[in-house]
C-alpha positions in Angstrom: -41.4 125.9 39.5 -43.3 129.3 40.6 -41.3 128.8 44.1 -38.2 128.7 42.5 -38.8 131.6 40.7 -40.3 133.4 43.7 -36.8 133.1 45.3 -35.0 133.5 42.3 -37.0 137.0 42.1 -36.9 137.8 45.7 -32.7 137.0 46.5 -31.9 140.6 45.5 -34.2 142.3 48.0 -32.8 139.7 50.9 -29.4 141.0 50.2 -28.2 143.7 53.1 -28.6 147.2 52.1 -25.9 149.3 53.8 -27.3 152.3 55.7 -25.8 155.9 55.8 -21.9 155.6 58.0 -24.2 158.3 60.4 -26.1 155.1 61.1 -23.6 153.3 62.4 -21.3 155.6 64.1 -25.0 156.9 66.1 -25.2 153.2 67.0 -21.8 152.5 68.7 -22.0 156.1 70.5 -25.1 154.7 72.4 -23.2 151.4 73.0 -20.1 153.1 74.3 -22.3 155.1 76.4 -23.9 152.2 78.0 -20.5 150.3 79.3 -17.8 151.0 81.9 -15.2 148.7 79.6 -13.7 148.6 76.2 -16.0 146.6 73.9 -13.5 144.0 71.1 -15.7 142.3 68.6 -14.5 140.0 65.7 -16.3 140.0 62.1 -16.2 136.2 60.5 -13.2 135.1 59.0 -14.5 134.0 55.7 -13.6 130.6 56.4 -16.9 129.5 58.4 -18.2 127.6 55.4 -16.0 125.5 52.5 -18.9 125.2 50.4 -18.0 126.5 46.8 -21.3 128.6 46.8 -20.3 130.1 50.1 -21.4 133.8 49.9 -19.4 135.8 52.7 -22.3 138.0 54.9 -20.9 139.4 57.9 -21.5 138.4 61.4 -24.5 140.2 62.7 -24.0 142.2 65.5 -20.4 143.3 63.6 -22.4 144.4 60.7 -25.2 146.0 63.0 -22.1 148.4 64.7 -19.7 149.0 61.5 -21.7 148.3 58.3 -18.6 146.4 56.8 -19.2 143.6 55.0 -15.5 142.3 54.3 -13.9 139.2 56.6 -10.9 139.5 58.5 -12.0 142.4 60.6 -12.2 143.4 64.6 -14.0 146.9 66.5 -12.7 148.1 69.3 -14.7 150.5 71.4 -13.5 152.6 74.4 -16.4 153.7 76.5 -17.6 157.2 77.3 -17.3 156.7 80.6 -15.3 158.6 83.6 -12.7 156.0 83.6 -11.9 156.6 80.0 -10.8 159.9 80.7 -6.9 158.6 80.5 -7.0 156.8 77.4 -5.3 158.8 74.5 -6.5 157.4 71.5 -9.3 156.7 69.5 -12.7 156.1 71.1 -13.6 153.8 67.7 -10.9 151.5 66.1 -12.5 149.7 63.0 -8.8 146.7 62.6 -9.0 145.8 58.8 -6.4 143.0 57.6 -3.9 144.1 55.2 -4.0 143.5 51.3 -3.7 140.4 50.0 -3.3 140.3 46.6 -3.6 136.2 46.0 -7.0 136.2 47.8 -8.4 139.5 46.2 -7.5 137.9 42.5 -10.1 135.3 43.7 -12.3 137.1 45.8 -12.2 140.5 44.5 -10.5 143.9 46.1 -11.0 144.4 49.6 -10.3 147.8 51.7 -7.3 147.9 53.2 -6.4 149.6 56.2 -3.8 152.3 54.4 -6.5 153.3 51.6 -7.0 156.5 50.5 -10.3 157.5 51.8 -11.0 154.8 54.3 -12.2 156.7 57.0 -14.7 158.7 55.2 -16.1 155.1 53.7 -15.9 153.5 56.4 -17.6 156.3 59.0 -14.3 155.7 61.7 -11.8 158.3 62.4 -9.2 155.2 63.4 -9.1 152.5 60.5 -5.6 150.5 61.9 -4.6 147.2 60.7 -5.6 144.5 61.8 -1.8 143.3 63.3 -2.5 146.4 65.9 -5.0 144.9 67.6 -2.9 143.2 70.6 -0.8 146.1 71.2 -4.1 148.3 71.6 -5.7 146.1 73.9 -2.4 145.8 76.0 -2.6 149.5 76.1 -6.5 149.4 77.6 -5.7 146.6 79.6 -3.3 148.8 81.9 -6.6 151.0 82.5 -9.7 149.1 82.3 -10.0 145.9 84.5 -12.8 144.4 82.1 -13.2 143.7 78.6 -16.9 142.9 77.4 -16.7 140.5 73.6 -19.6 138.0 72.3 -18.4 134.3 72.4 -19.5 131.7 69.7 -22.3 130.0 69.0 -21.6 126.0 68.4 -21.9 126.2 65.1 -19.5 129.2 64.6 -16.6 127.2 63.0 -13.4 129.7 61.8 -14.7 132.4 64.1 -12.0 134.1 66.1 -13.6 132.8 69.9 -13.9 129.3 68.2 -12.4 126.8 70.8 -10.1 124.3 69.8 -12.1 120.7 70.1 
């Protein structure tokens, strides 16, 4: 019983505590810096677990670079590098899906890509939808000859990478 209660007591301080947007901007600057390619990354879908108790936490190294803690989302980062000197846009492009007012009635409201405020809270100048993301990366394409992206673990079921089996 004293176990139970022990992680009973102790769930609130294993939740994430999201840092300062300054945090996470500082962090993809010294990743851009470090590549000579654009940099795509895909946060879970929410769909990785049909458990009724499922509680959604985002996938790691997405989290680690954004701080966003909502499925459905992609990053897109364009290095600092020479060969980025003829790309136009945006050097940081957090892709949020749009709203969806079925799933928020269940899941709750979720930031949108054409909020008010939604590059202050989320810390990028670009905050696109999500439905942009092929046309941007046909646009890098025609200037960078490599992409860098994390593929799936196994057990990764409904992420974006996940092969078909």
């Amino acid at each position: 019983m004293a176990f139970f209660l022990l992680v009973l007591l102790a769930g609130p301080a294993l939740a994430r505590v999201r840092e300062p947007t300054a945090v996470y901007a500082e962090r993809r600057a010294r990743l851009r810096a470090q590549v000579h390619g654009p940099i795509v990354l895909f946060g879970y879908t929410g769909k990785e677990d049909a458990s009724p108790s499922y509680v959604f936490n985002q996938e790691e190294n997405f989290y680690y670079l954004t701080g966003h803690n909502e499925s459905g989302a992609a990053l897109v980062l364009v290095p600092d590098s020479s060969e980025a000197k003829a790309w136009k846009g945006s050097h940081e492009i957090l892709l949020l899906p749009p709203h969806d007012p079925y799933h928020e009635r269940w899941e709750g409201p979720r930031m949108g890509p054409n909020d008010p405020g939604v590059q202050e809270n989320t810390g990028f100048q670009s905050v696109e939808s999500f439905a942009n993301l092929g046309g941007e990366l046909d646009k890098l394409a025609k200037l960078f000859p490599h992409f860098y992206t994390l593929l799936p673990r196994d057990e990764d079921i409904g992420y974006p990478h996940a092969r078909a089996r």
